[in-house]
C-alpha positions in Angstrom: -10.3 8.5 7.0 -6.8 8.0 8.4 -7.9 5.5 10.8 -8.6 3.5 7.6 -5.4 3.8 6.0 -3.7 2.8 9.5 -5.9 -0.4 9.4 -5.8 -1.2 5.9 -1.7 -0.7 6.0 -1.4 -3.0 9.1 -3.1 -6.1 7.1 -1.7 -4.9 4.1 1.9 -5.4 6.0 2.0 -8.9 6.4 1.3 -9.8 2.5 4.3 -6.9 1.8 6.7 -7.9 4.4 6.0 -11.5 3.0 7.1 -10.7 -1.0 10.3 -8.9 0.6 10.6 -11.3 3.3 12.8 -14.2 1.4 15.8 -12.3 1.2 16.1 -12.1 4.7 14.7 -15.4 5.5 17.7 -16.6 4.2 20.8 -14.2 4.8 21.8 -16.9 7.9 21.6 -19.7 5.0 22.8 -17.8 2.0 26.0 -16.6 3.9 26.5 -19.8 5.4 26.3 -22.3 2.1 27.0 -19.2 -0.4 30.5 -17.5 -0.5 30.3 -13.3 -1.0 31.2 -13.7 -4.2 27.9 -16.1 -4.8 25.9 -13.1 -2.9 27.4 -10.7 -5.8 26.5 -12.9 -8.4 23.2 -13.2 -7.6 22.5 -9.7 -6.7 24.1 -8.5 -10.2 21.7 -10.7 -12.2 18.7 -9.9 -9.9 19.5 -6.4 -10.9 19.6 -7.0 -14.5 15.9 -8.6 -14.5 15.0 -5.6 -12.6 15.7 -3.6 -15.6 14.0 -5.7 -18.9 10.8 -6.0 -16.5 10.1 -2.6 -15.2 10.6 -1.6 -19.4 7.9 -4.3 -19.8 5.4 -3.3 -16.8 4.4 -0.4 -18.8 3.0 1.2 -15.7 -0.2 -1.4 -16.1 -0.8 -1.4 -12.2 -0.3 2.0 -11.2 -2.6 2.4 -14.3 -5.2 0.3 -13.3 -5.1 1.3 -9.7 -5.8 4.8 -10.8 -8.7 4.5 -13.4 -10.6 1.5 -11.0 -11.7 5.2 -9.3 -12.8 6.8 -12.4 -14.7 4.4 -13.7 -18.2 4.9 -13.3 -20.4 1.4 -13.0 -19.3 -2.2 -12.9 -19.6 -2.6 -16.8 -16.6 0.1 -16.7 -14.0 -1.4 -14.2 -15.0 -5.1 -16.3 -14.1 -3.8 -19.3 -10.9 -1.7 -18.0 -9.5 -5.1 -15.8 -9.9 -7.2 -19.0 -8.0 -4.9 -21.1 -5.5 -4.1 -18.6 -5.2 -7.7 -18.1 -5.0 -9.2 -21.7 -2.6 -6.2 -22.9 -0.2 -7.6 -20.2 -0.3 -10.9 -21.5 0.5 -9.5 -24.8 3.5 -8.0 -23.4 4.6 -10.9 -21.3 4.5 -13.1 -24.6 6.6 -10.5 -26.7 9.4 -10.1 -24.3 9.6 -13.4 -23.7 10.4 -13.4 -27.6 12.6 -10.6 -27.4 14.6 -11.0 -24.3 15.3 -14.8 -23.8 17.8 -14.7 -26.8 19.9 -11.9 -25.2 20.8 -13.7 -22.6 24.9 -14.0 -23.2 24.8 -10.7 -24.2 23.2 -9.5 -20.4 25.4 -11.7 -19.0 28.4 -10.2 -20.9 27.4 -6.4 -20.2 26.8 -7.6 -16.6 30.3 -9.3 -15.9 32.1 -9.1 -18.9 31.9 -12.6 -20.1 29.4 -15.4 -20.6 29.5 -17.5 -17.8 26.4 -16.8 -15.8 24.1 -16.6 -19.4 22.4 -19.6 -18.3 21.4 -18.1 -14.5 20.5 -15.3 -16.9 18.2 -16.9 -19.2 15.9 -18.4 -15.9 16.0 -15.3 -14.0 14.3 -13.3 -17.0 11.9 -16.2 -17.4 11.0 -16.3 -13.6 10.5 -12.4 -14.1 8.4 -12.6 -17.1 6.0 -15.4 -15.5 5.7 -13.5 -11.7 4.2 -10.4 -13.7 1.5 -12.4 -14.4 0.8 -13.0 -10.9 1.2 -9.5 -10.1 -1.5 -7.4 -11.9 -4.3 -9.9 -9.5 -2.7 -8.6 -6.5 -3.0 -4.6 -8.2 -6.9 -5.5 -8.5 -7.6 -6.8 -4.9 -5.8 -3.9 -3.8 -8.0 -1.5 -5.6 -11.1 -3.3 -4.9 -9.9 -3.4 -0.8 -9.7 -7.1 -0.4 -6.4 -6.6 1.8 -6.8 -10.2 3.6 -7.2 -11.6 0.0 -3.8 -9.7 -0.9 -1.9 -10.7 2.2 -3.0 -14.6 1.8 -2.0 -15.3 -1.0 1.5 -13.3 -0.4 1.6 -15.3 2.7 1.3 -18.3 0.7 4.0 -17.4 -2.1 6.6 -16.9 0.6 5.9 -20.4 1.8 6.0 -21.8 -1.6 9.8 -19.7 -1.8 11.5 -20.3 1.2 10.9 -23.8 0.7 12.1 -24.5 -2.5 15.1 -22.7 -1.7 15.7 -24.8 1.2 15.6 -27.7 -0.9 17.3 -26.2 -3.7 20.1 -23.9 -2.4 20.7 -26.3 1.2 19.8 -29.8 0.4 20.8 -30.2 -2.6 23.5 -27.4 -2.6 23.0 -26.1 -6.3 24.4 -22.7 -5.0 23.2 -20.1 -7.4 22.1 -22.5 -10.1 19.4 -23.0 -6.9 18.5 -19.8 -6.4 17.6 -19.2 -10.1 15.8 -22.5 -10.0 14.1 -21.8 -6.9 12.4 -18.4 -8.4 11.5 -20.0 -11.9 9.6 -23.2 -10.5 7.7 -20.2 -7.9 6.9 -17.8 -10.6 5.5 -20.7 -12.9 2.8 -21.9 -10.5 1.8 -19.0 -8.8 1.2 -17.0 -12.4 -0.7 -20.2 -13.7 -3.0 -20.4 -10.7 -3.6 -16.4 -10.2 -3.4 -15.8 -14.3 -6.4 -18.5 -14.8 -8.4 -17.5 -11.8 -8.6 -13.7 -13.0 -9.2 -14.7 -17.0 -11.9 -16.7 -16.1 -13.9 -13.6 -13.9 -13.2 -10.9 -16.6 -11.9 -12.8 -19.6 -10.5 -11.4 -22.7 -10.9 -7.8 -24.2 -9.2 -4.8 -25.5 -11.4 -1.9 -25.2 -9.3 0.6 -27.6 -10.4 3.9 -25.2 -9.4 2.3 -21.8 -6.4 1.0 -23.3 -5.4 4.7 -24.6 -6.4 5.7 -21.2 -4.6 3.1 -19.4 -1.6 3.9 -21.4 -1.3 7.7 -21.1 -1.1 7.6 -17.7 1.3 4.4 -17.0 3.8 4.9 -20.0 5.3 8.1 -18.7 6.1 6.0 -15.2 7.9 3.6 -17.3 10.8 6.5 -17.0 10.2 7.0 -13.9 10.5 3.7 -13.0 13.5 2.9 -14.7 14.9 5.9 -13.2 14.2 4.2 -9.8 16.4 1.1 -10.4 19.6 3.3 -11.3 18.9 5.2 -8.3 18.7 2.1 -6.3 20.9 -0.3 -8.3 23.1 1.2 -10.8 25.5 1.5 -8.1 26.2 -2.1 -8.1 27.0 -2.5 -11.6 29.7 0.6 -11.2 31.2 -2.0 -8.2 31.2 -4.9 -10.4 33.4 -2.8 -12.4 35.9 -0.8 -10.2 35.5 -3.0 -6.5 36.1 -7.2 -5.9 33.4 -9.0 -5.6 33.6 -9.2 -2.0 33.1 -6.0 -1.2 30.1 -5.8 -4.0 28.9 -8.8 -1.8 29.2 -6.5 0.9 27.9 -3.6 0.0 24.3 -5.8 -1.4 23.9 -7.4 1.9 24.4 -3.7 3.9 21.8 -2.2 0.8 19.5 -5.0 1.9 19.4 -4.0 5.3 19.1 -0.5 4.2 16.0 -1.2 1.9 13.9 -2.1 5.0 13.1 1.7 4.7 11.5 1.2 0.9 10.1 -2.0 2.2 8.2 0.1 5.2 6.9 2.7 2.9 6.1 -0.2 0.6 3.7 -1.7 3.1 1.9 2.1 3.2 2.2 2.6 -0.4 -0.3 -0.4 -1.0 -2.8 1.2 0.6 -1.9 4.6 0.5 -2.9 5.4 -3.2 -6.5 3.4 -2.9 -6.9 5.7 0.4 -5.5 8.5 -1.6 -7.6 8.5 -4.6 -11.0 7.4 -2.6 -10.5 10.5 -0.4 -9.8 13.0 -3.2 -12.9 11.0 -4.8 -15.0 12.1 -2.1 -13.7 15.4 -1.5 -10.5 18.0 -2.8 -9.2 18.7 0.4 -5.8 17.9 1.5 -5.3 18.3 5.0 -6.1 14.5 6.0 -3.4 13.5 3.3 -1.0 15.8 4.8 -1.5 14.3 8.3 -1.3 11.3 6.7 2.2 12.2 4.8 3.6 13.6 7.8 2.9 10.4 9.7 4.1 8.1 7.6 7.6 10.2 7.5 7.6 10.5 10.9 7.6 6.5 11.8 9.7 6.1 9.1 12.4 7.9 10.5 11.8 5.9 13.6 12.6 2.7 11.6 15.6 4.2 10.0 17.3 5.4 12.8 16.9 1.7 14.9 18.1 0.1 11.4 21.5 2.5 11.9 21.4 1.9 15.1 21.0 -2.0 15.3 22.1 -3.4 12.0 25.7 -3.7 14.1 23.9 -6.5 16.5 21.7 -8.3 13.9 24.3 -8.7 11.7 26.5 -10.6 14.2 24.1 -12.6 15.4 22.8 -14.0 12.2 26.0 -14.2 9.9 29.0 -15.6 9.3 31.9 -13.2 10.4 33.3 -12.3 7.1 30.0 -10.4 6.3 30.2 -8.2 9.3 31.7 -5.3 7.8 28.6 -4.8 5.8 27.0 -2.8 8.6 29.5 0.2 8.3 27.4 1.1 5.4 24.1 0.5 6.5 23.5 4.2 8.1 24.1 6.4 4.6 22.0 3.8 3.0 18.9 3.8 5.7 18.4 7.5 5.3 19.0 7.8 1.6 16.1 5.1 1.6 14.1 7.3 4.0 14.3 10.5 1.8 13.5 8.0 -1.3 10.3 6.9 0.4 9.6 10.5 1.1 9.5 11.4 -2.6 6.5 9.1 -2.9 4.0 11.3 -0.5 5.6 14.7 -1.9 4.4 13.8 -5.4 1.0 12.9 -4.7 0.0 16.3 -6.5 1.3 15.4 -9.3 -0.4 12.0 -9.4 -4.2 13.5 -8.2 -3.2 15.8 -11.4 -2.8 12.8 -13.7 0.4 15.1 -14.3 2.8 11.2 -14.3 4.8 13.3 -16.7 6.0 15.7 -14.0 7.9 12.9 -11.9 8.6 11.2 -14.7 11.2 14.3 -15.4 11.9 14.4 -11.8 13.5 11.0 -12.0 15.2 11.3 -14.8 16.8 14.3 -13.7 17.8 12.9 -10.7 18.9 9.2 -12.0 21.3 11.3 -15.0 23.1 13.4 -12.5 23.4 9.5 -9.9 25.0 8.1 -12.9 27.7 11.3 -13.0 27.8 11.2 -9.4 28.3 6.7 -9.1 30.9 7.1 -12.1 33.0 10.1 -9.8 32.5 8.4 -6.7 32.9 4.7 -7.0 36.0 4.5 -8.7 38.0 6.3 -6.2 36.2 5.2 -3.0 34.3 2.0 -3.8 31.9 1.1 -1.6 31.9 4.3 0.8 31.7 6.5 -2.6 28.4 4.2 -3.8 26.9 4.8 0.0 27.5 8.6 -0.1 25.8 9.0 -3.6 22.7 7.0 -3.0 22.2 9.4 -0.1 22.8 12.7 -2.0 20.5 11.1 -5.2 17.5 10.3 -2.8 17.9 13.7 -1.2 18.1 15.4 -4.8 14.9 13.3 -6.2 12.4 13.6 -3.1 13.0 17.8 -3.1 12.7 17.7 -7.2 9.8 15.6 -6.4 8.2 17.8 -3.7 8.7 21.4 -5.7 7.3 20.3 -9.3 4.8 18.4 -7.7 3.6 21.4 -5.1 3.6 23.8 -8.4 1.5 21.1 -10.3 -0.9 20.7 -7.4 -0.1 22.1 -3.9 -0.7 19.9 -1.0 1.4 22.0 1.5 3.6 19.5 3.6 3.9 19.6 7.4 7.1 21.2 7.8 7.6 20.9 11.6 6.3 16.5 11.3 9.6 16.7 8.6 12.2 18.4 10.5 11.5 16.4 13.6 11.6 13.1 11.4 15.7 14.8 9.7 16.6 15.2 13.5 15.6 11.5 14.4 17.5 10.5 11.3 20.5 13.0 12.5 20.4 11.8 16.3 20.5 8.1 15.2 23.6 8.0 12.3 25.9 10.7 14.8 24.9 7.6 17.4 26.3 5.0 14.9 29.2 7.0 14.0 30.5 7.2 17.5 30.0 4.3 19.0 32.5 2.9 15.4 34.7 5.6 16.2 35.4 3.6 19.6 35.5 0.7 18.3 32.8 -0.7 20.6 30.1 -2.8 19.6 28.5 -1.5 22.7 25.0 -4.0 22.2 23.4 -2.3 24.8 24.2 1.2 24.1 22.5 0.6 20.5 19.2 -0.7 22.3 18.9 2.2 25.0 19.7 4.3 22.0 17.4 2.7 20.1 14.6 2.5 22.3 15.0 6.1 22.7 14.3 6.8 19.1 10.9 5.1 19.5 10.0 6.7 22.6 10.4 10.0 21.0 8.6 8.9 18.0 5.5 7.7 19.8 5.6 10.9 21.7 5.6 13.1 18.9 2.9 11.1 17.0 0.7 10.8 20.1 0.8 14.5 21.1 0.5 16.6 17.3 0.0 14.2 14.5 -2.9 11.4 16.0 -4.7 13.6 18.7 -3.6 11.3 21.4 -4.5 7.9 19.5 -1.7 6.5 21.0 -2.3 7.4 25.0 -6.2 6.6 24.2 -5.3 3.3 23.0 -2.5 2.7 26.3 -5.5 4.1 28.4 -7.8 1.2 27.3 -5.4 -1.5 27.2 -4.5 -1.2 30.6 -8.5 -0.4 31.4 -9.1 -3.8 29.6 -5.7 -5.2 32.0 -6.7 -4.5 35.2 -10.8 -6.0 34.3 -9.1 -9.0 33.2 -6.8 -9.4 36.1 -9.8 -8.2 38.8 -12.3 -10.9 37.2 -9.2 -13.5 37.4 -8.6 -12.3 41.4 -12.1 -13.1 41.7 -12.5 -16.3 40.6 -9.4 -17.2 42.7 -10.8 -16.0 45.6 -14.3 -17.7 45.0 -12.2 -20.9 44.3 -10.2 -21.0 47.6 -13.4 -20.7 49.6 
């Protein structure tokens, strides 16, 4: 069964890496064309639609991702991805009534004037439309069509990146560009998905699935919205209290940083299909808590070479005034890392259908960020935003893990998560001295580094995969040596 997730994640990876991937795509060209104050700008807004769609997601895919396992024949899931699917439409066509006209007033709670209403008014549109093209990627997920998933992410990127060249670096519309670029995407990707889907299941609201549906994704809503103070509220208290530099800054280190979520992101699609199919099939735990302990494991690994190696990616694809971002980047990685944690600690909760408990976990944890962001930032900008994201994430994944092990204990490997703090430990005290010096030291970082991963690959091969890892170095290097004997061979049946 873990073997499955491990495959399904890896295909699942490219079409996750590819909705992420844009940003990064274009840090050498954004920083190049765009000032830091553009960055800001666009980060700020991005931020804003964050916020009016997850109140309008509803917690329709997590929803439908759930129930696709308890429904009991095909007439079922039909009826439940119809309804799921034409309630979101609903939605989509409400708040684009509601929220369009609120533009200048976004804009003014954003920045304190009306400027940037405009970029606004696109960006919620663009928003509004890629939620349509969403929910079909939800369903091949739950139906395990991961090639399906990942080709048609592949193909959105594409469709992205170039627009945005055209937009943002030939025609140089600077953020007008960027808002531009995302509208004309969301338009013909929702049209194309939004019509394939309607014409398989068409249109129907089944009142019981819908109550069903709803039960279980409205008390996410909360949790989700809890998620973006956690992650972004921070930005807005810079906006406020910082210049617009260092808010420029502090995005591009938080990007870097966010390779964590983006990691456990990848698993996450396939982990709750694997999740609820296992539990389908059986109530124990124990290949979920290998699982878990995995995951946390190789996400440390990722962490710690992000703290580690930020320093020399950043100078190599930027312009110099955005070096400094990197100073940041090591609170940020492992706050990210305890935030992805939070997401296998609570998987009792969600077996349960108990969404209400991390529901209040969240908001618990996002009302004390906002005490903690409104302290900190003011007196230390920047630093005081990186030190509070880590002390939120740390205070939401152990909320997380105790309501959720009361609701439905799952019994987490203790010894896989204090080997994955000490990674995490090793790599930040690593970071931190080699700025204390004042050295860039590249190859200090990639010894140190490459390190990291050796221990991490160690550790996974000897307790966590039963020596998947030397098995699979044994027969590579079996499969070598045939290859190179058959090529000697030849080479020798040649010369004579």
């Amino acid at each position: 069964m873990l073997r499955s997730l491990v495959k399904d994640s890896a295909v699942y990876a490219v079409g996750v890496i590819a909705t992420q991937l844009v940003g990064f795509i274009m840090i050498p060209i954004y920083t190049r064309v765009l000032t830091p104050a553009d960055y800001g700008v666009i980060e700020t807004i991005t931020r804003i639609v964050d916020v009016i769609n997850l109140l309008l997601a509803l917690g329709l895919a997590e929803a439908l991702l759930r129930h696709y396992y308890v429904a009991q024949t095909e007439e079922d899931r039909r009826r439940l991805i119809a309804t799921t699917f034409s309630f979101n439409l609903m939605v989509i066509v409400v708040g684009c009534t509601l929220t369009l006209p609120l533009a200048p007033q976004l804009a003014r709670l954003a920045f304190g004037h009306e400027r940037y209403s405009t970029y606004v008014a696109v960006w919620l549109a663009a928003m509004l439309l890629n939620n349509l093209a969403d929910l079909p990627l939800t369903l091949w997920r739950a139906e395990g069509k991961p090639w399906r998933f990942t080709g048609i992410s592949v193909c959105r990127l594409l469709t992205q990146v170039t627009a945005n060249i055209i937009l943002v670096v030939l025609l140089r519309w600077g953020v007008w560009g960027v808002a531009m670029s995302n509208f004309i995407n969301a338009a013909a990707w929702s049209t194309l998905l939004g019509i394939a889907v309607r014409r398989k299941y068409g249109i129907l609201l089944d009142i019981s699935w819908l109550r069903s549906v709803l039960r279980y994704g409205l008390p996410l809503v909360p949790a989700t919205f809890s998620q973006f103070i956690l992650h972004y509220s921070d930005r807005f208290f810079l906006a406020r209290y910082a210049t617009e530099s260092e808010l420029g800054l502090y995005s591009l280190a938080y990007r870097f940083g966010m390779l964590v979520s983006i990691s456990m992101r990848v698993v996450v699609t396939a982990w709750y299909p694997w999740v609820f199919s296992t539990t389908k099939c059986s109530q124990d735990t124990t290949s979920i808590r290998r699982a878990a302990a995995l995951v946390l494991v190789v996400l440390a690994m990722i962490a710690g070479t992000l703290m580690l190696c930020t320093e020399i990616v950043l100078r190599l694809m930027s312009a110099p005034r955005f070096w400094q971002a990197s100073q940041y980047v090591s609170l940020i990685a492992a706050g990210c890392w305890f935030f992805a944690a939070h997401i296998p600690w609570s998987v009792g909760a969600r077996l349960a259908n108990r969404t209400e408990v991390v529901a209040k976990a969240h908001l618990f944890t996002a009302g004390a960020s906002l005490l903690g962001y409104a302290w900190f930032i003011p007196r230390y900008g920047a630093w005081g935003a990186a030190v509070m994201t880590l002390l939120s994430f740390v205070c939401l994944s152990l909320t997380c893990l105790i309501w959720s092990e009361r609701t439905m204990p799952v019994r987490q490997d203790v010894h896989a998560i204090s080997f994955a703090l000490l990674l995490l430990a090793a790599s930040a005290g690593g970071d931190a001295i080699l700025r204390a010096r004042g050295d860039v030291s590249t190859g200090i970082r990639l010894i140190a580094a490459t390190a990291i991963f050796a221990a991490t690959v160690a550790y996974v091969n000897y307790r966590l995969s039963e020596q998947a890892v030397e098995k699979l170095c044994r027969r590579l290097w079996h499969r070598f040596r045939s290859i190179r004997e058959r090529h000697t061979k030849g080479h020798e049946s040649n010369q004579r």
